[in-house]
C-alpha positions as CSV (number, residue, x, y, z in Angstrom):
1,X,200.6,87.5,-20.9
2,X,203.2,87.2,-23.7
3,X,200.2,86.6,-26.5
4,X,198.3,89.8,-24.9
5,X,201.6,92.1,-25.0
6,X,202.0,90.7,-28.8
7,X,198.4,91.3,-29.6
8,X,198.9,94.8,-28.1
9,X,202.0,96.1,-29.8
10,X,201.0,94.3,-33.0
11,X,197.2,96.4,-32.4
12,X,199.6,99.7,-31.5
13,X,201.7,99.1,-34.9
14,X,198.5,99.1,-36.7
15,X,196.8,102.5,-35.2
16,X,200.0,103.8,-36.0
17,X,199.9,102.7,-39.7
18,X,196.0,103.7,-39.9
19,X,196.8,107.6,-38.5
20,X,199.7,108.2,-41.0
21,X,197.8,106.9,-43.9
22,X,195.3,109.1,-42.5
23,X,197.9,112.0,-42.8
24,X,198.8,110.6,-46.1
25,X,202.6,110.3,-45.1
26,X,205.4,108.5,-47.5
27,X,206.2,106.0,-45.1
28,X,202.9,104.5,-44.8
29,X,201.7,104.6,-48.2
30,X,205.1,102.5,-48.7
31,X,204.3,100.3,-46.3
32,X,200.6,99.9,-47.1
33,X,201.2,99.5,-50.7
34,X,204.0,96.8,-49.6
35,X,201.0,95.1,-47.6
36,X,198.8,95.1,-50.8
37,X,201.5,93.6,-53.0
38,X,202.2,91.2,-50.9
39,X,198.9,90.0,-50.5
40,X,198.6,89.5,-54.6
41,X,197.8,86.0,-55.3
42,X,199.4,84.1,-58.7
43,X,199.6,80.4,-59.5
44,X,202.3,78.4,-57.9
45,X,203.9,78.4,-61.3
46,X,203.9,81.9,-62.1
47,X,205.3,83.5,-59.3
48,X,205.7,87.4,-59.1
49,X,207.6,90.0,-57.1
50,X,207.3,93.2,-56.9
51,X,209.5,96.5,-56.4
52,X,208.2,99.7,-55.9
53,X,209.0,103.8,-54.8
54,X,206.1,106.3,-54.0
55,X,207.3,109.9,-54.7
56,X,205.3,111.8,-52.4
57,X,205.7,115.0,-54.4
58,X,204.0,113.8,-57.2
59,X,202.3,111.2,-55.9
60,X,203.3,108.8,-58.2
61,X,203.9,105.0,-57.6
62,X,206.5,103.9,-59.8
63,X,205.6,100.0,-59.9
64,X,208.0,97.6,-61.5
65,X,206.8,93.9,-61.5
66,X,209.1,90.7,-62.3
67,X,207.7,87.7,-64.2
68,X,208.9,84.1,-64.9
69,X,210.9,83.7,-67.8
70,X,208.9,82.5,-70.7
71,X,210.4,79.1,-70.6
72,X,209.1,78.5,-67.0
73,X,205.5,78.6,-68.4
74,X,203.8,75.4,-68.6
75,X,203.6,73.9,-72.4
76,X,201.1,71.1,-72.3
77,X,197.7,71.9,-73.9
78,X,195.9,69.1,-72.4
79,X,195.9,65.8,-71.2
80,X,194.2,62.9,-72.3
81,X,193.4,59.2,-70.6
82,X,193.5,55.9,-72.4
83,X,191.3,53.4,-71.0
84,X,192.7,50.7,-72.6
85,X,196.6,51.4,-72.0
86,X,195.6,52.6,-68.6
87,X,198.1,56.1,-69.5
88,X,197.6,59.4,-69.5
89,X,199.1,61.9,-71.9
90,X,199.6,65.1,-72.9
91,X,199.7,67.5,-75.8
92,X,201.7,70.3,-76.2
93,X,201.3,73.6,-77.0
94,X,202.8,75.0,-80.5
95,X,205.5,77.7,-79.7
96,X,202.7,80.7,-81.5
97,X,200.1,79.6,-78.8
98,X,203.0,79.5,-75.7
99,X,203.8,83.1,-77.1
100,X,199.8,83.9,-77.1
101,X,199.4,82.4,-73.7
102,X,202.8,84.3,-72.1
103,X,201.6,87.6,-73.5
104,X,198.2,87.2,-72.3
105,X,199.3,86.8,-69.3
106,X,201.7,89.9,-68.8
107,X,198.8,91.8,-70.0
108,X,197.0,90.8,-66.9
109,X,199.6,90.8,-64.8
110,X,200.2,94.2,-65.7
111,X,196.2,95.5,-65.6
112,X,195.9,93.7,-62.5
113,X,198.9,95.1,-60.9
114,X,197.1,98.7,-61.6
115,X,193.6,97.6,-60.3
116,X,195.0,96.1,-57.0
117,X,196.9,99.6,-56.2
118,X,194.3,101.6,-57.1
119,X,191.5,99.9,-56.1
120,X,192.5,99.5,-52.4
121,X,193.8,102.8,-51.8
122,X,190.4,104.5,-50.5
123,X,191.9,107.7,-49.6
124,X,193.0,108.0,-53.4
125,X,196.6,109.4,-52.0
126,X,198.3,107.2,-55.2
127,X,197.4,109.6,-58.2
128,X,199.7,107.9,-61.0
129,X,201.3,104.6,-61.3
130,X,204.2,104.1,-63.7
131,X,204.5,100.3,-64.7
132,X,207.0,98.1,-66.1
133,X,206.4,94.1,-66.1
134,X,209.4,92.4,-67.7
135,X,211.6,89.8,-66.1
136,X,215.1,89.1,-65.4
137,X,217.3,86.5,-67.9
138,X,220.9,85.5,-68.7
139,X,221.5,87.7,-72.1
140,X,222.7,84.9,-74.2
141,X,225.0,87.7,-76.0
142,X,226.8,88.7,-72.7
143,X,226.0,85.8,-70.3
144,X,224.8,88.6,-67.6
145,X,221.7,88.8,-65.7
146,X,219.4,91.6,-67.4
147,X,216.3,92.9,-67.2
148,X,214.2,92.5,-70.2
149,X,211.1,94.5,-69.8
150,X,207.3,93.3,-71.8
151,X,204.9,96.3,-70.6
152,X,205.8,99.8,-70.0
153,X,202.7,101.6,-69.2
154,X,201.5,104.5,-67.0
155,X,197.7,105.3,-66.0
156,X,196.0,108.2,-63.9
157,X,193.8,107.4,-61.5
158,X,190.3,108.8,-62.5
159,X,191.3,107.6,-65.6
160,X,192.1,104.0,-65.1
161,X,189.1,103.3,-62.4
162,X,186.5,104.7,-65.3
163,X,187.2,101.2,-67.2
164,X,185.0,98.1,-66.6
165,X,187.4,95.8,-66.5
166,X,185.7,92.6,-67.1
167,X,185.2,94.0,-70.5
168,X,188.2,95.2,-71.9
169,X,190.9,93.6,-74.0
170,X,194.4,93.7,-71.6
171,X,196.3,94.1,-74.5
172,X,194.3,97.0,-76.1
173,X,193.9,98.4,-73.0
174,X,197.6,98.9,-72.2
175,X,198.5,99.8,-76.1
């Protein structure tokens, strides 16, 4: 009985969600572009969050998305076995090719980020998306938390789902 009555209000929660996005209210694009966020997958080493506002008026998601720190990426280029020492080692990466690899993959992050939203909202209620992927660091000059931000970008809708992804450059794209 207590699994049904779950099932139910859990079922009655959901209708509720389906009708307003059917009426295109604030409240449920929020919450349904909260469920799509939340159900972005990453490595276990690159973990992302997200924090967002849908203006209604506009209808304009402004999308900011927080990355690792740099230094949390991994560094080691590869990893080799020796039979006869029975080891394994690694190599490293040189710090231009952990800068290549980072940037790379805010770039994706951030064309990703635009594809999930975009892509999943069928009703095409979400016109614009404003973007900023950055992260969050001691300044070394003040010793405060800030925000540091790495892509500030903004795309229409028609205009962003008339790219074929799998060919473009991220980092072009977003220039």
């Amino acid at each position: 009985a207590a699994r049904e009555s779950e099932a139910t209000n859990h079922n009655t929660r959901l209708d509720e969600l389906i009708t307003n996005l059917g009426y295109g209210t604030a409240d449920a694009i929020q919450e349904y572009v909260s469920i799509v966020l939340s159900n972005s997958l990453y490595p276990d080493h690159f973990q992302v969050a997200h924090e967002f506002e849908f203006d209604y008026s506009t209808a304009e998601l402004r999308l900011r998305v927080l990355v690792p720190v740099p230094s949390e990426i991994p560094e080691i280029k590869s990893y080799n076995y020796s039979k006869a020492t029975d080891e394994i080692t690694s190599t490293s990466l040189s710090q231009k090719e952990c800068r290549d690899r980072y940037a790379v993959a805010i770039h994706q992050v951030a064309l990703k980020s635009f594809h999930e939203v975009f892509e999943t909202d069928r009703r095409g209620l979400i016109k614009m998306i404003s973007l900023e992927v950055g992260t969050s660091t001691i300044d070394p000059a003040t010793g405060q938390l800030t925000y540091v931000p790495f892509v500030i970008a903004a795309a229409e809708r028609e205009s962003f789902l008339g790219f074929e992804l799998s060919a473009v450059v991220p980092a072009l794209t977003l220039g």
